[in-house]
N, C-alpha and C positions, 0 to 999 in steps of 0.2 A: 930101224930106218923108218921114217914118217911115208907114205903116202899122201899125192894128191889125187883131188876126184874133180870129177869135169861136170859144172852145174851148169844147166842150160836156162834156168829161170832162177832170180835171186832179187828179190825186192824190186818185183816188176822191172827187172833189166833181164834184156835176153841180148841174146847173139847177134840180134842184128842193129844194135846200139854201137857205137863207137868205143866201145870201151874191149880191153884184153882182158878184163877181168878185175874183181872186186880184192881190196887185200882191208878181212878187217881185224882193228884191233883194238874192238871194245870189250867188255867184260864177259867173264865166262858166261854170266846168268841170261848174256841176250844173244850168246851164241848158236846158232842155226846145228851145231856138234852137241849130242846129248851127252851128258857126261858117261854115260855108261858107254859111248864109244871111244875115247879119249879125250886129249887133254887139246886147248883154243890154240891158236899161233903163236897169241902173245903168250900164255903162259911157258910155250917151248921154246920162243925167243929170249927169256926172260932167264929161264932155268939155269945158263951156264953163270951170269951175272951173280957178284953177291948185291946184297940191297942199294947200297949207295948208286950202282949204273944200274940199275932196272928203271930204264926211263928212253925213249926214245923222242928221236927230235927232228921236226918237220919246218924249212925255210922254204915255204911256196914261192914263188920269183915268178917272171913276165916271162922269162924263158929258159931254158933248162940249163945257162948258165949260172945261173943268180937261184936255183932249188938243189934244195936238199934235202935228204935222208936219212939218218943213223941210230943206230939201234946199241946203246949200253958206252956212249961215246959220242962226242961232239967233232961237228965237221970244223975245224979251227980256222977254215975259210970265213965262218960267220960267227964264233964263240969260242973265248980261250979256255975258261973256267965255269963250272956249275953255280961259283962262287957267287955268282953275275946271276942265279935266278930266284924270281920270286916265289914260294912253295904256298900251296894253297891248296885245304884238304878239297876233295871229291866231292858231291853234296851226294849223300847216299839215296837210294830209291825208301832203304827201311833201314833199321840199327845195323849197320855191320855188313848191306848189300850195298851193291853198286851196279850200274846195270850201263851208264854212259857218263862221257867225261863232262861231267856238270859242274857248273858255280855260279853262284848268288849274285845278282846284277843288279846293285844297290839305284843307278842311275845314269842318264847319260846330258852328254854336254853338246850343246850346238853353239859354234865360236865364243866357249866360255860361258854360254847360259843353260843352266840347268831345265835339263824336259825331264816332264811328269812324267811314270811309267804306271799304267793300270794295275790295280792290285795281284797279287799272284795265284793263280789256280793250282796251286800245288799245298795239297793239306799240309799245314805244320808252318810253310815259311812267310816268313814275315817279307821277301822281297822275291820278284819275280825270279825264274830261274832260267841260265842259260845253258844251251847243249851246245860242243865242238864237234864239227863236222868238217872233217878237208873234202868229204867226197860230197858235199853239197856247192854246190853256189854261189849263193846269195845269204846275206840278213836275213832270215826271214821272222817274224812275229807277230802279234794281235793286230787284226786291222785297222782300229780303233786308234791302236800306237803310233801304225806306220800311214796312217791319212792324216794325223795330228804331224808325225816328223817333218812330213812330206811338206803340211803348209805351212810351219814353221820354216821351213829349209827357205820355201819362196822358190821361183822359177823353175817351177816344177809342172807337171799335169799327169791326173788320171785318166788312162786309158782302159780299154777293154783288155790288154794285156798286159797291165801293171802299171804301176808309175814309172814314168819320163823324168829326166831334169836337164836344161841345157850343158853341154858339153865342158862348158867353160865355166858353170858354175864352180865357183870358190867358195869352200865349209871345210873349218875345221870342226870336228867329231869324235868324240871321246867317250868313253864304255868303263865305268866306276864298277870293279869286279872284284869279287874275292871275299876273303873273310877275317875279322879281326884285324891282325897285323899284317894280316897280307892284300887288305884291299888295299887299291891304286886306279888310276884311271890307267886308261891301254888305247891310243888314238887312231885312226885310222888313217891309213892312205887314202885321197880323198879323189886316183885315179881310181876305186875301190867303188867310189858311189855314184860319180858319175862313168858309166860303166861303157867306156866305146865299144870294146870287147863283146858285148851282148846285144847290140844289134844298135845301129843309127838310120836314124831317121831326119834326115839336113841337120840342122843344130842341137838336137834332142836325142839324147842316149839312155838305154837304159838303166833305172837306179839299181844303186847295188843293195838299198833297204825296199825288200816287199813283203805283201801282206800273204799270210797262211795262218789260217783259225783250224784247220783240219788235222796240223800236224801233231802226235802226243805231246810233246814239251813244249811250252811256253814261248822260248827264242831258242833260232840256232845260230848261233855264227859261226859263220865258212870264210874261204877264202877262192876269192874269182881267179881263174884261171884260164 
């Protein structure tokens, strides 16, 4: 039988955050669990699974109607078939590691027009890379990117606290990801970026794209909640 252990500090969150607790399940190599003391969650989630359901599947929603969760199995509320997805390897840390769920982000579309994206600081790729985070946020990437999106976007402004864009602004936004035969664009909900959710300010809400030069990876994208 697995035990749990009650951490009171984990990636600068403590107890007196809002949160019941952290649930991860990224790769063994960036696990906080040495391996000399056992084995990650996902690999114990994963165990009973033969290959084909070792996959688990996340429908973030506005509200705890419209989210979902499942582990080696599709909720059929939102998907009938696996048939239905697109597969797309990991981009590894080094030959044969993995360390987070990464992929290649060839470009991005602002209502059908291609934006520039800075070169990539990741030795080896030829295109910037992005990290999946449900536990983050926001967009977040190179400053550089997101003051260029920002002024492309239009009706927008920088603050001391990130960029703003009116409420009501209208942008369709699209995320060119993947690799070989599996890149595709992937668009976003565009209550997503104009973010009411995140704090307003009369007409002005926060964007769901901000800037972070601090963070290891390149770009993250998350999903607002």
């Amino acid at each position: 039988m697995n035990s749990l252990a009650l951490k009171t500090f984990l990636f600068s969150l403590t107890q007196d955050h809002r949160t019941c607790g952290i649930l991860g399940l990224s790769f063994p190599v960036e696990a906080s669990i040495p391996d000399t003391s056992g084995t990650t969650l996902l690999e114990n989630l994963f165990s009973p699974f033969n290959e084909s359901n070792r996959y688990f599947a996340i429908k973030l929603g506005r509200d705890q109607d419209s989210s979902s969760f499942s582990i080696g199995e599709l909720d059929t509320a939102f998907a009938n078939s696996t048939a239905d997805f697109t597969y797309t390897p990991v981009y590894p840390a080094a030959p044969s590691i993995y360390d987070y769920w990464k992929m290649p982000l060839h470009s991005l579309t602002i209502n059908s027009t291609s934006f520039h994206l800075s070169d990539s600081r990741v030795k080896g790729s030829s295109t910037p890379i992005a990290v999946f985070d449900t536990g983050t946020t926001l967009i977040l990437g190179p400053a550089d990117d997101v003051d260029r999106f920002w002024d492309s976007v239009g009706g927008s402004r920088k603050t001391d606290n990130g960029w703003q864009v009116r409420c009501d602004r209208a942008m369709v936004v699209g995320f060119v990801l993947g690799a070989g035969d599996s890149e595709r664009e992937y668009f976003v909900d565009p209550a997503d970026l104009s973010w009411i959710e995140g704090g307003r300010q009369g007409d002005w809400c926060m964007g769901g794209v901000q800037a972070n030069d601090d963070v290891r990876m390149e770009r993250i994208f998350a999903t607002p909640t």
